[in-house]
GUBADO-875831 format. One record per atom (N, C-alpha, C, O): residue number from 1; chain; atom name; z, x, y. Coordinates in steps of 0.02 Angstrom, whole numbers, plus 50000, padded with zeros to 5 digits. Each point is the difference from the previous one (the first is absolute). Layout:
(NUM; 'A'; 'CA'; (Z; X; Y)) ...
//
This chain:
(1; 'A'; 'N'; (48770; 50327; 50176)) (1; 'A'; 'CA'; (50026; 50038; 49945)) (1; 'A'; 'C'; (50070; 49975; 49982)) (1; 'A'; 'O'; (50048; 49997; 50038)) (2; 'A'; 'N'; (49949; 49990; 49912)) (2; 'A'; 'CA'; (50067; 49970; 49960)) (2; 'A'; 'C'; (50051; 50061; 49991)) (2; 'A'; 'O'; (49976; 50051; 49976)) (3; 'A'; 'N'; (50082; 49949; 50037)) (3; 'A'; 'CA'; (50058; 50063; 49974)) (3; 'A'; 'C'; (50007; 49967; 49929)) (3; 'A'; 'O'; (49993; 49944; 49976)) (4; 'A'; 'N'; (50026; 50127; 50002)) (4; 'A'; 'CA'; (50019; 49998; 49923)) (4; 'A'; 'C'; (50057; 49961; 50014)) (4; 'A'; 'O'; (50028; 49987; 50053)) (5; 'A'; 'N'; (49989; 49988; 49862)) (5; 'A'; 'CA'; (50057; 49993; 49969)) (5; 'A'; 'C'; (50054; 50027; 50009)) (5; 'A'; 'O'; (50047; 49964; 50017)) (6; 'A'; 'N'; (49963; 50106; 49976)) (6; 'A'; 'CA'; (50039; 50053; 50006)) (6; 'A'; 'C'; (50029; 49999; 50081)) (6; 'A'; 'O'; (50060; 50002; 50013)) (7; 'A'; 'N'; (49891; 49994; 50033)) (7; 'A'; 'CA'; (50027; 50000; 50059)) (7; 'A'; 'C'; (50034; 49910; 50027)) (7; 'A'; 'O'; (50051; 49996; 50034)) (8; 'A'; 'N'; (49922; 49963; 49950)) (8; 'A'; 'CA'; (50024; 49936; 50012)) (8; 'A'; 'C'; (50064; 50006; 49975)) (8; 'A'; 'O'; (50046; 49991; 50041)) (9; 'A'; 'N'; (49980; 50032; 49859)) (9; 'A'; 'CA'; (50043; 49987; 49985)) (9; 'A'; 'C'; (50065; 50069; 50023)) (9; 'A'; 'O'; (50058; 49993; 49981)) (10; 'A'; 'N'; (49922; 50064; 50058)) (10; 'A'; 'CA'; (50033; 50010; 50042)) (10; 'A'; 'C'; (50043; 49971; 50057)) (10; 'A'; 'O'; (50060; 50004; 50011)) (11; 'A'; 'N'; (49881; 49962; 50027)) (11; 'A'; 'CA'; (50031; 49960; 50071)) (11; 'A'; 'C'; (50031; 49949; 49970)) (11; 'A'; 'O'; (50053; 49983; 50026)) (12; 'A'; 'N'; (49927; 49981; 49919)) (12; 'A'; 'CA'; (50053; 49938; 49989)) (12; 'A'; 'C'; (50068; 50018; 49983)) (12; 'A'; 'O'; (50046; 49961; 50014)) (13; 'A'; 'N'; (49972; 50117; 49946)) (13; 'A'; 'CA'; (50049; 50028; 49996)) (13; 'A'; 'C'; (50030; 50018; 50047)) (13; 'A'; 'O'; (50058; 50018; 49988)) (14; 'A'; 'N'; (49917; 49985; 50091)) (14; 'A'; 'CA'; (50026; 50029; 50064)) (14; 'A'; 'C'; (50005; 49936; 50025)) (14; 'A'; 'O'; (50055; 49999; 50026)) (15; 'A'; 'N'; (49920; 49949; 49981)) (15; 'A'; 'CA'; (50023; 49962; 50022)) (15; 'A'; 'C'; (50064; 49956; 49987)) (15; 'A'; 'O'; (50040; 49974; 50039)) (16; 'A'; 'N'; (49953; 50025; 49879)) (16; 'A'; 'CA'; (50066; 49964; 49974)) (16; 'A'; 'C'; (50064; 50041; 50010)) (16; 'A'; 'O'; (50053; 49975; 50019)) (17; 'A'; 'N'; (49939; 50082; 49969)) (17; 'A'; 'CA'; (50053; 50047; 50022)) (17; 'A'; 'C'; (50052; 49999; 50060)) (17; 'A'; 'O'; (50061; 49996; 50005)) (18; 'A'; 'N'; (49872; 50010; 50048)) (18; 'A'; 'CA'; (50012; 49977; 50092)) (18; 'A'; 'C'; (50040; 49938; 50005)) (18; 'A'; 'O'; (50059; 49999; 50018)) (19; 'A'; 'N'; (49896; 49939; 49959)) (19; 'A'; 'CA'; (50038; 49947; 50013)) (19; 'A'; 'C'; (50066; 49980; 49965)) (19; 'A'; 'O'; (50034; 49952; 50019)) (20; 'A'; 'N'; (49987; 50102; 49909)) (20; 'A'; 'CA'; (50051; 49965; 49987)) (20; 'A'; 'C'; (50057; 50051; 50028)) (20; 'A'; 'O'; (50060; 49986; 49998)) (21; 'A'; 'N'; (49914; 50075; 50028)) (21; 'A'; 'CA'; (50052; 50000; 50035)) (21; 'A'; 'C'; (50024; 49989; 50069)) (21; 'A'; 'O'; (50051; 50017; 50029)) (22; 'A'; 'N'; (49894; 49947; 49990)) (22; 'A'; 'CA'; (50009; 49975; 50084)) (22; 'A'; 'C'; (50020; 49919; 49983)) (22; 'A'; 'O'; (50027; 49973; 50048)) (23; 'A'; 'N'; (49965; 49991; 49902)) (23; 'A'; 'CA'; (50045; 49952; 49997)) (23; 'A'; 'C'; (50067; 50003; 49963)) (23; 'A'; 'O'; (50026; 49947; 49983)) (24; 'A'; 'N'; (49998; 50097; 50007)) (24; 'A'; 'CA'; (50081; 50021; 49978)) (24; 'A'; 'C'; (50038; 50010; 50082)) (24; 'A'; 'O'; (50057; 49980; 50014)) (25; 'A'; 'N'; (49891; 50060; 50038)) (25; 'A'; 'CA'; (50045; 49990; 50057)) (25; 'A'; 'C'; (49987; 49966; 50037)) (25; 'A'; 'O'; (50037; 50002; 50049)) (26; 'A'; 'N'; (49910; 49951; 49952)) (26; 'A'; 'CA'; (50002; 49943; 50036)) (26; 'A'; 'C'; (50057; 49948; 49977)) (26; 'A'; 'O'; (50031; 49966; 50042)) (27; 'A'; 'N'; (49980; 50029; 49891)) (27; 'A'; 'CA'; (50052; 49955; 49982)) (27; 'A'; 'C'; (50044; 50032; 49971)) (27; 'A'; 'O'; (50010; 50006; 49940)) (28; 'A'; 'N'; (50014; 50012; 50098)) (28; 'A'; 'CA'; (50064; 50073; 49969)) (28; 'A'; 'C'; (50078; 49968; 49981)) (28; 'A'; 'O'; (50040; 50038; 49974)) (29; 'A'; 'N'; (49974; 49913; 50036)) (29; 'A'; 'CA'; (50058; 49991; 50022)) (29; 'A'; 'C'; (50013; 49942; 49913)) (29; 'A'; 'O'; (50044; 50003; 49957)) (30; 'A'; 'N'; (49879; 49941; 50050)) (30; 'A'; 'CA'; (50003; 49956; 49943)) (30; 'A'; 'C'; (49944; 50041; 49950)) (30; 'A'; 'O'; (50012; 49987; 49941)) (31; 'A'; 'N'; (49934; 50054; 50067)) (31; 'A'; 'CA'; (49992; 50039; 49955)) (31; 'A'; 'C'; (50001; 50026; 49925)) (31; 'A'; 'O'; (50054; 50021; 49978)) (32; 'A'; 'N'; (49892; 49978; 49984)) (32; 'A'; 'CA'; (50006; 50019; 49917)) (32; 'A'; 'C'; (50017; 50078; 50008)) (32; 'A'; 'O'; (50005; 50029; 50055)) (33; 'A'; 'N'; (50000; 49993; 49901)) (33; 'A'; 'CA'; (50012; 50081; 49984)) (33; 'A'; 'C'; (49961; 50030; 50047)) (33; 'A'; 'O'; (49975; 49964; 50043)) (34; 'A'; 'N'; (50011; 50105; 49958)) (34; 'A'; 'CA'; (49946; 50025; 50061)) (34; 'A'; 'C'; (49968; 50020; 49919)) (34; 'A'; 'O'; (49974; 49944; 49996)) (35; 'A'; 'N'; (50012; 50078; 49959)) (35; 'A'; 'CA'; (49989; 50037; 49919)) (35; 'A'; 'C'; (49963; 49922; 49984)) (35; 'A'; 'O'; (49940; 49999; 49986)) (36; 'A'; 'N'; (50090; 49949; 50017)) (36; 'A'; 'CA'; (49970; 49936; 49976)) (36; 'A'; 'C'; (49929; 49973; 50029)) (36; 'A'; 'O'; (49946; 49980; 49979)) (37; 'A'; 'N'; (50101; 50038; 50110)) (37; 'A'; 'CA'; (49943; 49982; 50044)) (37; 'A'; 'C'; (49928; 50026; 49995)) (37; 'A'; 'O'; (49950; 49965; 49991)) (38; 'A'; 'N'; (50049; 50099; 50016)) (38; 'A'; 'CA'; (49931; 50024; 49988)) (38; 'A'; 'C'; (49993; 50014; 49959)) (38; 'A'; 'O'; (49970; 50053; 50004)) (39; 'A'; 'N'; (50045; 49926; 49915)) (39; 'A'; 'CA'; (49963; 50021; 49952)) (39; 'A'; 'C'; (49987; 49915; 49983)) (39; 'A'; 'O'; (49960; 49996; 49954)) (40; 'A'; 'N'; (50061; 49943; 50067)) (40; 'A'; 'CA'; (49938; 49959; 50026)) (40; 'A'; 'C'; (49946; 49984; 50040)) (40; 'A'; 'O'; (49952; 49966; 49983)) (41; 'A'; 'N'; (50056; 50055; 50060)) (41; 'A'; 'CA'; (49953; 50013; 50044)) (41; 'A'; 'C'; (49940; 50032; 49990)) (41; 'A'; 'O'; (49945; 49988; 50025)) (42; 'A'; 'N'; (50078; 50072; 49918)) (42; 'A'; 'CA'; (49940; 50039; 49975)) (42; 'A'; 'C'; (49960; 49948; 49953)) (42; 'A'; 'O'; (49939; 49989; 50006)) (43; 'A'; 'N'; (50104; 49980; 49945)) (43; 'A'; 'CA'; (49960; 49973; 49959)) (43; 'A'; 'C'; (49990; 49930; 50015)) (43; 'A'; 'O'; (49979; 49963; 49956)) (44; 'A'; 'N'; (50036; 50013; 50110)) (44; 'A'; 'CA'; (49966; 49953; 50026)) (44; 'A'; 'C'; (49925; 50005; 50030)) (44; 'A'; 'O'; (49956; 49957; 49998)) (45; 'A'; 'N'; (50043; 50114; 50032)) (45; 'A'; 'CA'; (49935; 50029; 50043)) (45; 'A'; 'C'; (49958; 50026; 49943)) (45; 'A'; 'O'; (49940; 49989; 50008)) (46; 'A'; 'N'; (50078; 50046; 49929)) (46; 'A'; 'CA'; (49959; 50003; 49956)) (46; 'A'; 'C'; (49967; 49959; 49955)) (46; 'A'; 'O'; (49940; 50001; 49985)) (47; 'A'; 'N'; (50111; 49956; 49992)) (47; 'A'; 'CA'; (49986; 49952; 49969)) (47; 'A'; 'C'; (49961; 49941; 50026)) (47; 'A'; 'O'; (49964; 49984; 49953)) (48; 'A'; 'N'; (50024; 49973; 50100)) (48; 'A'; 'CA'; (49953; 49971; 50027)) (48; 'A'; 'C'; (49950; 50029; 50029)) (48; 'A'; 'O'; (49949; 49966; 50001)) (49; 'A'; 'N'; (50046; 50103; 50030)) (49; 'A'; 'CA'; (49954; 50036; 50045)) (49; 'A'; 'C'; (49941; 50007; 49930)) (49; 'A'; 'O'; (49945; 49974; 49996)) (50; 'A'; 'N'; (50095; 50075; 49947)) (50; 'A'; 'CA'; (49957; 49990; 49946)) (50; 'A'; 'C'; (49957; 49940; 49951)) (50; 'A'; 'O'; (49942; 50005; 49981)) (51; 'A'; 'N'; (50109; 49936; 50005)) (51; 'A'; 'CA'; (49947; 49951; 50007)) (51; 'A'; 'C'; (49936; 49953; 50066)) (51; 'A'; 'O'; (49956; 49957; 49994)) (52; 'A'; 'N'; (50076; 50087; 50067)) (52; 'A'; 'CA'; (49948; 49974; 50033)) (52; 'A'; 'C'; (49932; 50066; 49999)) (52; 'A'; 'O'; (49942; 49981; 50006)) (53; 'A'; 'N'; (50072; 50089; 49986)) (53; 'A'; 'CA'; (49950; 50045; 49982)) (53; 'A'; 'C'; (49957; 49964; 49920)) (53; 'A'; 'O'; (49940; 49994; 49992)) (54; 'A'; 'N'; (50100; 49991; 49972)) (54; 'A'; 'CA'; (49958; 49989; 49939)) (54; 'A'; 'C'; (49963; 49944; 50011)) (54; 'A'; 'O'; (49958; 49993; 49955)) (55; 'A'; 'N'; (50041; 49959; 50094)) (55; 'A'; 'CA'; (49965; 49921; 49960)) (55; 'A'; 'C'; (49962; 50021; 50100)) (55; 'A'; 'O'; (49977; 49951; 50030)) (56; 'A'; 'N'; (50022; 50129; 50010)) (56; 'A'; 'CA'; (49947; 50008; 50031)) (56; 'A'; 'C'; (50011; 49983; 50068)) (56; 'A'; 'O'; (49961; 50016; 50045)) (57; 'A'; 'N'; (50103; 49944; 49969)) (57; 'A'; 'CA'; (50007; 49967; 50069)) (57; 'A'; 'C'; (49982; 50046; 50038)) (57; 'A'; 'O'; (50000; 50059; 49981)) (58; 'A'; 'N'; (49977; 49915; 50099)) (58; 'A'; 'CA'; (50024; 50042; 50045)) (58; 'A'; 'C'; (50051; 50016; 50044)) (58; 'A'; 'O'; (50026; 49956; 50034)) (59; 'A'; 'N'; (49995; 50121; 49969)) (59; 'A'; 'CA'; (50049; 50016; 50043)) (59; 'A'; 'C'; (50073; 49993; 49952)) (59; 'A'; 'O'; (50045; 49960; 50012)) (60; 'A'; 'N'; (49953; 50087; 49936)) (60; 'A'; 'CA'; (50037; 49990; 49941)) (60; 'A'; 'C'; (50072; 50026; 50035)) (60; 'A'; 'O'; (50047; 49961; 49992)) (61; 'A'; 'N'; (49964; 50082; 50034)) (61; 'A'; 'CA'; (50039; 50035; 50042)) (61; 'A'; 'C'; (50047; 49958; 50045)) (61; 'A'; 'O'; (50056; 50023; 50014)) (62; 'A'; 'N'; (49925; 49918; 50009)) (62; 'A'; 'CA'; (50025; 49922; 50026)) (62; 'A'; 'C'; (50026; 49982; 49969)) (62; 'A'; 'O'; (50057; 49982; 50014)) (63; 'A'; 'N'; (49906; 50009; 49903)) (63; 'A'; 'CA'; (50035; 49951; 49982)) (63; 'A'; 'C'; (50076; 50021; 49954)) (63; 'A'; 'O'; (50042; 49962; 49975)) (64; 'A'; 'N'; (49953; 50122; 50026)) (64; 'A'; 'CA'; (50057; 50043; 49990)) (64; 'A'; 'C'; (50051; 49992; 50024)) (64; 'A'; 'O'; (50051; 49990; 49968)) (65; 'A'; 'N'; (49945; 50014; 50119)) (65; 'A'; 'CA'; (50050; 49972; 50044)) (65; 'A'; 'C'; (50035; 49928; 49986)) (65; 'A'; 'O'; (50062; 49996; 49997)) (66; 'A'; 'N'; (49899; 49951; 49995)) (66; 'A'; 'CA'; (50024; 49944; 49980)) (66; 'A'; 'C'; (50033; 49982; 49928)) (66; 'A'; 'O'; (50043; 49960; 49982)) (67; 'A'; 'N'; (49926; 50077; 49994)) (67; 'A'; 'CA'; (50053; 50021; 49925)) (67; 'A'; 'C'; (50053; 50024; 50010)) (67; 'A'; 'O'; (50050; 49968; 49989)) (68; 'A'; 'N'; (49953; 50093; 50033)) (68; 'A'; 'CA'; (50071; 50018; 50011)) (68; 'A'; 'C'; (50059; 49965; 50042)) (68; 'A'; 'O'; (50059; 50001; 49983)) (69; 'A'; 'N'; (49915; 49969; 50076)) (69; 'A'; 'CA'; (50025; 49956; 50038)) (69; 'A'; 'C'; (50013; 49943; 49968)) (69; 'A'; 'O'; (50058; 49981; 50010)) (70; 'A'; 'N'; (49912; 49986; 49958)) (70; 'A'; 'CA'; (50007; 49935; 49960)) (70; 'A'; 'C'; (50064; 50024; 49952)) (70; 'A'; 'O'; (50056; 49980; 50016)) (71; 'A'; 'N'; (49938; 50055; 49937)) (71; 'A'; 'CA'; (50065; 50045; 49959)) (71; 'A'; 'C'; (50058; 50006; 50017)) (71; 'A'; 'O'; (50049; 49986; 49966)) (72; 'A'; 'N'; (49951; 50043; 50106)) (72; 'A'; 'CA'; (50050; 50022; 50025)) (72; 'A'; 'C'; (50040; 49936; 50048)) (72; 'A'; 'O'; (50060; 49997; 50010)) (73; 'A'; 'N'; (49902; 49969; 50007)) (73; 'A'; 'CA'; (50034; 49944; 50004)) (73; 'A'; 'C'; (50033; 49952; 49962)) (73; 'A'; 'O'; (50059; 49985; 50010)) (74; 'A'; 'N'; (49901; 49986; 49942)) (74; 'A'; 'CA'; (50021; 49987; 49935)) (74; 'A'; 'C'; (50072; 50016; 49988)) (74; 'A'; 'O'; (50045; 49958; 49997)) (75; 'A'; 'N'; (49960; 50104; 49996)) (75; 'A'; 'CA'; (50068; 50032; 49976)) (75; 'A'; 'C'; (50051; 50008; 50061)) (75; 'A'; 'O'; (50056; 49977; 50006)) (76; 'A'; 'N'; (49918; 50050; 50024)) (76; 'A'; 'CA'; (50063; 49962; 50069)) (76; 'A'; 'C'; (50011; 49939; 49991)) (76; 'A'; 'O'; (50058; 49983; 50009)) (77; 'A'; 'N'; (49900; 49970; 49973)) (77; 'A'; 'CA'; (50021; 49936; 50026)) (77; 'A'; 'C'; (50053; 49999; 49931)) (77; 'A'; 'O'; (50061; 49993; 50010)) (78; 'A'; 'N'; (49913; 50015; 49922)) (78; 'A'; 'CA'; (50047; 49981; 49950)) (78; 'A'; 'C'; (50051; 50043; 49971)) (78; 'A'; 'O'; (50051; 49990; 49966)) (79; 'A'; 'N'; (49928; 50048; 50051)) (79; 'A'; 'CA'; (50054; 50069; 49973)) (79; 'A'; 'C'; (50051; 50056; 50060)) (79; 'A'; 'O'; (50025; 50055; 49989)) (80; 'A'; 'N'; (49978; 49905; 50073)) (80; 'A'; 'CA'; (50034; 50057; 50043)) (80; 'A'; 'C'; (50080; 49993; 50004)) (80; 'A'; 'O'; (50020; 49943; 49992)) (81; 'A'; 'N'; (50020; 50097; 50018)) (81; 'A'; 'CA'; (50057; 50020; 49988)) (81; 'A'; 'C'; (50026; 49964; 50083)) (81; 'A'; 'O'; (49968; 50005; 50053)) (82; 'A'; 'N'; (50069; 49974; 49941)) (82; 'A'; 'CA'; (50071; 49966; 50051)) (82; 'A'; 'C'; (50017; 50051; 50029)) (82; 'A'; 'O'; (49985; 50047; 49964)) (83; 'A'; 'N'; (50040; 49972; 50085)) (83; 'A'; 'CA'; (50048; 50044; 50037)) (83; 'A'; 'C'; (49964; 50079; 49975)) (83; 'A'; 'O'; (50025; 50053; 50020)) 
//
């Protein structure tokens, strides 16, 4: 049995959430905004989790995590603040 939509695009919202704010204190010191952080994260986990729900993959919820993670790195790497 497949979960809805509704519940997938829940957890991708809990997940991006989670991770962007557990990578604000993992890298706390060189760090983007904590407001920046997880509101990429969200739309890292939504935004790929959802094209991997639409084109059917499996284990869409994965590929949420790696969205947001991919994002949030991204922006650490190019956008984090000095000191």
């Amino acid at each position: 049995m497949v979960p809805s939509f509704g519940a997938q695009l829940f957890w991708m919202i809990a997940i991006g959430l989670i991770l962007g704010y557990a990578s604000y204190f993992v890298f706390i010191k060189y760090s983007i905004r904590l407001g920046l952080s997880i509101s990429l994260g969200t739309l890292g986990a939504v935004l790929i989790g959802g094209i991997a729900y639409y084109f059917a993959f499996d284990l869409p919820l994965m590929y949420s995590i790696l969205g947001a993670v991919t994002f949030l790195f991204i922006a650490n790497a190019f956008l984090s603040q000095e000191g």
